[in-house]
C-alpha positions as CSV (number, residue, x, y, z in Angstrom):
1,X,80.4,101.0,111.2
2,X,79.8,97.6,113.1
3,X,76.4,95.7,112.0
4,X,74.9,92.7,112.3
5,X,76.2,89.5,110.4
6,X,72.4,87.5,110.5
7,X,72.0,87.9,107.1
8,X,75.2,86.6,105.8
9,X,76.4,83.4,104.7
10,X,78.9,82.7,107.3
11,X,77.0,84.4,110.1
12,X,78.3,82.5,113.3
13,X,81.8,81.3,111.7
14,X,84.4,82.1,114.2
15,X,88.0,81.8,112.5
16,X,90.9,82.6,114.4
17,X,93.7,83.9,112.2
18,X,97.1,83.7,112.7
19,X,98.1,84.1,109.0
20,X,100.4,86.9,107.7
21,X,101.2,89.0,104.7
22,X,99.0,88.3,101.8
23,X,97.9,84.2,101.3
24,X,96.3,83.7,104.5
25,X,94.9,87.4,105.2
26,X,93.1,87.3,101.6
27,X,91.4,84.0,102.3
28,X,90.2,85.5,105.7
29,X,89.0,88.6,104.5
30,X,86.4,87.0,102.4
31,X,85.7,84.7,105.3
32,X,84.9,88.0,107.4
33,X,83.2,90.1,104.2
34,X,80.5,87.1,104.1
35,X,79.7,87.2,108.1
36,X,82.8,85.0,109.5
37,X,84.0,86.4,113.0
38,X,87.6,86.5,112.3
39,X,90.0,87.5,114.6
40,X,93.5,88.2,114.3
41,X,96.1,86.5,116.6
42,X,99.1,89.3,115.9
43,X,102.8,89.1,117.4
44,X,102.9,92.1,120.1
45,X,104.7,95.5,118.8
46,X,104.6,94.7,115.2
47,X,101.6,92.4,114.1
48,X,100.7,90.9,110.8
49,X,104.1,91.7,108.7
50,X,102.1,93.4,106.2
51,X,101.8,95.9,108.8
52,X,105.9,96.7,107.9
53,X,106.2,96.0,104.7
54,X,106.2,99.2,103.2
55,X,107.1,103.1,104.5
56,X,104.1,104.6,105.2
57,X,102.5,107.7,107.0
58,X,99.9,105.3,108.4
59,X,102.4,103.4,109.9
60,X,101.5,100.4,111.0
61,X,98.2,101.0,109.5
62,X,99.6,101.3,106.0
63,X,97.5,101.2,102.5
64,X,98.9,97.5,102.1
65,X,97.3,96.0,105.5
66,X,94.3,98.1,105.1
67,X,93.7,96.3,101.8
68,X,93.3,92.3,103.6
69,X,92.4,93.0,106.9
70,X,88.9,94.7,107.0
71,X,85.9,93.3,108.9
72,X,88.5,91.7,111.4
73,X,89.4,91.9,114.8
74,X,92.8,92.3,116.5
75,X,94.4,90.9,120.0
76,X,98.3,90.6,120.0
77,X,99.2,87.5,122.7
78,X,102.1,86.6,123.7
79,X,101.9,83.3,123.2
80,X,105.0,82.3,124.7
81,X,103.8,82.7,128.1
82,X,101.7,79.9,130.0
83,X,98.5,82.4,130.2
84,X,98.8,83.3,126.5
85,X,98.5,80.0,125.5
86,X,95.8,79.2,128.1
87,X,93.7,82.6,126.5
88,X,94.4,80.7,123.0
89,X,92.9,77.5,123.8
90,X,89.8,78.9,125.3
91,X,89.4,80.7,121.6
92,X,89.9,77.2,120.2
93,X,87.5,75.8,122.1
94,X,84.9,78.4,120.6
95,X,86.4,78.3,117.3
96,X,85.3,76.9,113.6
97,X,88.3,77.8,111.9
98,X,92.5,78.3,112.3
99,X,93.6,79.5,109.4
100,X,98.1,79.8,109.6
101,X,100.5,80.7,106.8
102,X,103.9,79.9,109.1
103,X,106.7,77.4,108.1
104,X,105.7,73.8,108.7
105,X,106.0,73.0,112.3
106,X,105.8,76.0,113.5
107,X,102.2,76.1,114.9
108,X,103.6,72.7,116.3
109,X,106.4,74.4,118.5
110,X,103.7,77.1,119.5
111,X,101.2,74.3,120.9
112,X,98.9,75.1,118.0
113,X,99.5,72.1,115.9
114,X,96.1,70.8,114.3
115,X,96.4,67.6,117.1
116,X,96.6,69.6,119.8
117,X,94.0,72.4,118.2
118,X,91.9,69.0,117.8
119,X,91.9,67.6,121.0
120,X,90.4,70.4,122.2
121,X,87.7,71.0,119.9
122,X,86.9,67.9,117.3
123,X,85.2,70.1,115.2
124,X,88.3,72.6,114.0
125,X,89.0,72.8,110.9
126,X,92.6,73.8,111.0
127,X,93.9,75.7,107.6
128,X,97.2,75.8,106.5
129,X,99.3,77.8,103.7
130,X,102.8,77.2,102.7
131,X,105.3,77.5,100.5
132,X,105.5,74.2,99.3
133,X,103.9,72.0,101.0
134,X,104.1,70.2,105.1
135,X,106.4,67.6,103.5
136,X,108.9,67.2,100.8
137,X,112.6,67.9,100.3
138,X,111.4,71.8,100.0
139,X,109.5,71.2,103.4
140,X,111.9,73.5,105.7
141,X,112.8,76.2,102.3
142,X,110.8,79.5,103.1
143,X,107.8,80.0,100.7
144,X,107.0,83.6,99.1
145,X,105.5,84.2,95.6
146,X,108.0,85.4,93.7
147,X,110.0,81.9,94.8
148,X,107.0,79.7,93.7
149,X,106.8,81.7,90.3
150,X,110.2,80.5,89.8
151,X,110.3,77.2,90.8
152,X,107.0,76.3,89.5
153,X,107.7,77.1,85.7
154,X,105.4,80.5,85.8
155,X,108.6,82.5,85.8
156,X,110.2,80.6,82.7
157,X,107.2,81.3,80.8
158,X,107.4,84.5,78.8
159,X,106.1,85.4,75.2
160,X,108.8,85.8,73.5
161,X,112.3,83.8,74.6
162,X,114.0,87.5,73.7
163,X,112.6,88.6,76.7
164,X,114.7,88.5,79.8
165,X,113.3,86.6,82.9
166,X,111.4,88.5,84.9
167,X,109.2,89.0,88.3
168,X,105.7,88.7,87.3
169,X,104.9,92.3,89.6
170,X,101.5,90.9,90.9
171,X,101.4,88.4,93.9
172,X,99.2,85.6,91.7
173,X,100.3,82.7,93.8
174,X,99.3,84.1,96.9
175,X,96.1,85.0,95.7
176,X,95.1,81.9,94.4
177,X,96.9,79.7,97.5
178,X,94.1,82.2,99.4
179,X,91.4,81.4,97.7
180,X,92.2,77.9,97.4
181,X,92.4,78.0,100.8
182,X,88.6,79.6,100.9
183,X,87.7,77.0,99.0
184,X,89.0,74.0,101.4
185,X,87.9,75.6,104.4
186,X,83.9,75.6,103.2
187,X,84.3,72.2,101.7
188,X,85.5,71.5,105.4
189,X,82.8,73.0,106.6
190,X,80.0,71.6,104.1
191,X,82.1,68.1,105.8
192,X,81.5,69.0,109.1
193,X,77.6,69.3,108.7
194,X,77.4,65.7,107.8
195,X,79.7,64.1,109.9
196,X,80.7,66.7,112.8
197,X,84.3,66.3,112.6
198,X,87.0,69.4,111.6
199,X,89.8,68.1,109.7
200,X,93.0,69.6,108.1
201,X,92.9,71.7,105.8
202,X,96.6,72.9,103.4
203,X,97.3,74.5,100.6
204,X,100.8,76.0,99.3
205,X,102.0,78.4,96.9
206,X,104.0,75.6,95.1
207,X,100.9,73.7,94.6
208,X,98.6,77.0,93.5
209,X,101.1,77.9,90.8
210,X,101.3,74.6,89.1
211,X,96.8,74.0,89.2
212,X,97.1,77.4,87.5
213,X,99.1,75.9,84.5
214,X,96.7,72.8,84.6
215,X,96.5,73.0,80.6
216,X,99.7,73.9,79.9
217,X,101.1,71.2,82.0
218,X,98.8,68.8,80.4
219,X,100.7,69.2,77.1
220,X,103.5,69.0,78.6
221,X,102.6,65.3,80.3
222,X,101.1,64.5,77.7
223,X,103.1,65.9,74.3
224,X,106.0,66.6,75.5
225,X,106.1,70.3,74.0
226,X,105.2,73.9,75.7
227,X,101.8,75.3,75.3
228,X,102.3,79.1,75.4
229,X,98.9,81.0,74.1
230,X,100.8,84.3,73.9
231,X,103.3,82.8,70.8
232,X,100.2,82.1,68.8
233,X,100.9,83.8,65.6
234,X,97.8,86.1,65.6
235,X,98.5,87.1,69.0
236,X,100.1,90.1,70.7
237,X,100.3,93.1,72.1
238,X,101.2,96.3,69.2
239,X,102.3,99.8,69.5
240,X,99.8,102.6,68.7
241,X,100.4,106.1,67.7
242,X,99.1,107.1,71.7
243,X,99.6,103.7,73.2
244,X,99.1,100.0,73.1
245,X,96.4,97.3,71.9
246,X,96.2,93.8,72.8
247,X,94.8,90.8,70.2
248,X,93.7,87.7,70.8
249,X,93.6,86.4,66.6
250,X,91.8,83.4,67.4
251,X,88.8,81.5,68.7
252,X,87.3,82.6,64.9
253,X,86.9,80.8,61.7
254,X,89.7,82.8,59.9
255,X,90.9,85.4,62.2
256,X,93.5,86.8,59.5
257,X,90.2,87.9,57.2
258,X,89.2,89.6,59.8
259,X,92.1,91.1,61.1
260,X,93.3,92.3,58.1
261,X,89.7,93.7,57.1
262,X,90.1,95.6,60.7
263,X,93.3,96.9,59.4
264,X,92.5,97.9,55.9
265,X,94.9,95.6,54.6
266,X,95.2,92.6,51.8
267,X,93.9,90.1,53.0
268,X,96.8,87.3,53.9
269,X,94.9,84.2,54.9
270,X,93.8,84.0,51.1
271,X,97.9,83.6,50.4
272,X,98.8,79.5,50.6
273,X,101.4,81.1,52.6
274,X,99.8,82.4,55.4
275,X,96.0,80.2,54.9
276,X,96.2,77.8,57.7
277,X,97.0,77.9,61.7
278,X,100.4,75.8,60.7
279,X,101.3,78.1,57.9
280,X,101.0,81.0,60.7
281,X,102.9,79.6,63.2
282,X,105.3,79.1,60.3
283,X,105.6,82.7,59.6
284,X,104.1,84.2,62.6
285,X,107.9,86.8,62.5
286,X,106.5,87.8,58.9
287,X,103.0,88.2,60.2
288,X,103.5,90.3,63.6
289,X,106.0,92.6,61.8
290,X,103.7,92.9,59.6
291,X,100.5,93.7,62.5
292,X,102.9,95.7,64.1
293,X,103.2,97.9,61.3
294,X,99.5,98.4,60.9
295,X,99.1,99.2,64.4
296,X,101.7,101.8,64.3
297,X,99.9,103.9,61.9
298,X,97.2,105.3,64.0
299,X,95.8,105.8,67.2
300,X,94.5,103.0,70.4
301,X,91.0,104.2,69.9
302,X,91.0,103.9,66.1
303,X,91.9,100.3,66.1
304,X,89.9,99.5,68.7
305,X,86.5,100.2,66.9
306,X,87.9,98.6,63.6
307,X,88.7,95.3,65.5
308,X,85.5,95.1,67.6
309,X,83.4,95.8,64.3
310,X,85.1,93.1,63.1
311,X,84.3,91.2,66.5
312,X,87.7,90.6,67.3
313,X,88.9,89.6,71.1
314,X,90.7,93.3,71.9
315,X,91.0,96.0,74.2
316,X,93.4,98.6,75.5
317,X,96.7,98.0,77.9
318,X,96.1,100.2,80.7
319,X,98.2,101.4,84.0
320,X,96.1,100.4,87.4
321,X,95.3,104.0,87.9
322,X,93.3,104.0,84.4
323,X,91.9,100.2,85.2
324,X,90.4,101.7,88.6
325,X,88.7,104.5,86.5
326,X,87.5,102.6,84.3
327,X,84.0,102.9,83.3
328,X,83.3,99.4,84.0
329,X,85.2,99.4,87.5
330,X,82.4,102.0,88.2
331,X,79.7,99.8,86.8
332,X,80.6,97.2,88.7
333,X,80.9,99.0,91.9
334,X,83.9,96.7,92.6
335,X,85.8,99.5,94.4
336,X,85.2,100.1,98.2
337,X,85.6,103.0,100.8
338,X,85.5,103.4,104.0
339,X,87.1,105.3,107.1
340,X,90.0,103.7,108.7
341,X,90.4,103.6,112.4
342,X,92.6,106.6,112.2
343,X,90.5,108.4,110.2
344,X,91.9,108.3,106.6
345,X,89.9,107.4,103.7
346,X,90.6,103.7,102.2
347,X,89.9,103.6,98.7
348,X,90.4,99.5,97.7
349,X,89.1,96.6,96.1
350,X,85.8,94.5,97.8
351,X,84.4,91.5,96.9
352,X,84.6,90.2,93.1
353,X,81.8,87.6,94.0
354,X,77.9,88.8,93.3
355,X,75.1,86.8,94.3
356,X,71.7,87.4,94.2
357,X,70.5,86.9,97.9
358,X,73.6,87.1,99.4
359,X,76.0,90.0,100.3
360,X,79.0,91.2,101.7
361,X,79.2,94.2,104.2
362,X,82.0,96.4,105.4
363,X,81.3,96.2,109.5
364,X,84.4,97.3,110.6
365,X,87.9,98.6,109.3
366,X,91.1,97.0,109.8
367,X,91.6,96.8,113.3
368,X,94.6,98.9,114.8
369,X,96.9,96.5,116.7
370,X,95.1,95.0,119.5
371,X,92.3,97.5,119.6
372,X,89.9,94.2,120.0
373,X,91.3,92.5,123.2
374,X,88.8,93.7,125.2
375,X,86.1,92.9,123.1
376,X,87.7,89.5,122.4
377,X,88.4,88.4,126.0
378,X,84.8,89.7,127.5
379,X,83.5,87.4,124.9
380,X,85.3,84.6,126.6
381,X,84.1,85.7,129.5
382,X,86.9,88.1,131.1
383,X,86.0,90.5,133.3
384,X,87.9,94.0,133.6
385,X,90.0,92.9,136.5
386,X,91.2,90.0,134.7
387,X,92.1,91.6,131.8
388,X,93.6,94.5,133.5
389,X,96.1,91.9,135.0
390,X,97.3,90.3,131.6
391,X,98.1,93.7,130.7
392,X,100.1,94.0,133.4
393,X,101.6,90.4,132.9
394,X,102.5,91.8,129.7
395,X,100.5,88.9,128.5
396,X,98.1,91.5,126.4
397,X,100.6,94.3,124.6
């Protein structure tokens, strides 16, 4: 499956990963998709946690790692030992990119801290996700998305304040602290074309979760009241006689018309009750029991071609499985396979970004653990002796 990387963007980017679980694997995994040689740094035994984090038949090699870690390689160091470090700062030394989603001052204590990364090689660009951020009074507090939802407001949010607080089920925060992440590490790199110097680069869950709310928290600031688009009055998601449809009632010059032409219905905005957004809000109970009703009397399909002749923001809610067999999923040839190193099938999601010259390629799967060392240290110029010794040093493992 390996090919070249000439053609792609990042052909020539080394990045040297040492990131974990899902914030910093998804920001390297586009690195690698666009050309970026990136090259896991993984624990001996165990690796990456996402390599644990759920029973699997694959093991270590489980549907969850396979889904962040393609078109990487793997060494596991023990970087505790004098000759593990030594074999990491020769990487540095060859290295664009560090990329580390540990505690703060942990890559410190390891002798990976961006001033000692820097010293070596001016022109790092060391990349750091946390929970919160490398200082603060939440500094030394263990990051994770769930924890960021909640302390960031995301959590609190809900549509409806009968609903009971929840876990939002989707890691959002570490998705967007990952590609926030991308985003900082090509700025750095952009940087270092005109000047030649790396430089920090950090990003944090924390952080991620609140730029996600940047209107919301605006009003807030500003207004001193809560900004919630799913309360609007028009809004919603309604019960079907075979499932569920979700409205948007807005973004129109009088979306009750048309809603209420959709549904076959008087039509409510002509009522001084009901005629203007204020008057909505006023009596947006009155007005969803009374959607709700509507929607109840026939089927997902039904409503869906009366609301789109209308041209009415709508569509079904659908389960993951029916979302990946979607007819547009296909279109859009967003969905990947490829054989993993083990020889199972992995069915997942590629690259959401399309450009017109450029692409991404699948070159290799997720590495087993350490299947790469070889590969990795010849580049640095090991020879089979040599590396036949750290093995026995237990250095390599």
């Amino acid at each position: 499956m390996t090919e070249s990387t000439e053609s792609l963007p990042l052909a020539g980017v080394r990045v040297l990963d040492f990131s974990q679980i899902m914030l910093g694997p998804c920001c390297t995994q586009v690195l690698a998709d666009y050309g970026a040689d990136v090259i896991k740094i993984e624990r001996p035994g165990t690796g990456d946690l996402s390599r644990t984090c759920v029973h699997d038949p694959a093991g270590l090699d489980n549907p969850v790692y396979q889904s962040l870690n393609r078109n990487k390689r793997s060494i596991s160091v023990d970087t505790r030992s004098k000759r593990g470090k030594e074999l990491i700062y020769q990487l540095v030394r060859d290295s664009d990119v560090v990329v580390n989603n540990f505690r703060p001052g942990v890559m410190d204590r390891m002798g990976f801290g961006y001033e000692a990364l820097a010293a070596l090689n001016p022109g790092v660009i060391w990349a750091f996700g946390s929970g919160f951020g490398a200082s603060g009074p939440y500094q030394d507090k263990g990051g994770q998305d769930v924890i960021a939802q909640a302390y960031s407001g995301l959590m609190a949010r809900k549509a409806s304040p009968d609903h009971p607080t929840a876990i939002y089920p989707t890691a959002l925060n570490d998705y967007a602290a990952g590609m926030h992440m991308v985003q900082g590490i090509l700025l750095a790199l952009i940087d270092r074309e005109r000047t030649g110097r790396g430089q920090k680069v950090e990003v944090s869950l924390f952080n991620s979760a609140l730029a996600m709310q940047m209107q919301e928290a605006a009003v807030q600031s500003m207004r001193s009241y809560e900004l919630n688009w799913a309360t609007l009055p028009l809004n919603g998601v309604f019960p079907t006689t075979d499932g569920e449809v979700v409205l948007i009632g807005a973004f129109k010059e009088n979306p009750l018309r048309d809603i209420c032409a959709a549904l076959g219905i008087d039509d409510l905005s002509t009522d001084p009750r009901y005629a203007t957004l204020d008057a909505q809000i006023r009596e947006r109970d009155f007005l969803q029991r009374t959607l709700r009703e509507a929607f109840a009397t026939d089927t997902t399909e039904h409503w869906l071609r009366r609301l789109e002749e209308q041209d009415l923001l709508c569509g079904p809610v659908q389960t993951l499985a029916e979302a990946l067999k979607d007819p547009q999923t296909i279109h859009n040839e967003i969905l990947v396979e490829f054989e993993s190193t083990q020889g199972e099938l992995v069915r997942t999601v590629g690259s959401p970004i399309s450009m017109s010259r450029s692409t991404t390629s699948i070159r290799r799967p997720p590495p087993a653990l350490n299947q790469d060392a070889e590969e990795v240290l010849h580049d640095l110029g090991l020879n089979d002796d040599e590396i036949a010794q750290l093995r026995a040093e237990r250095v390599l493992r």
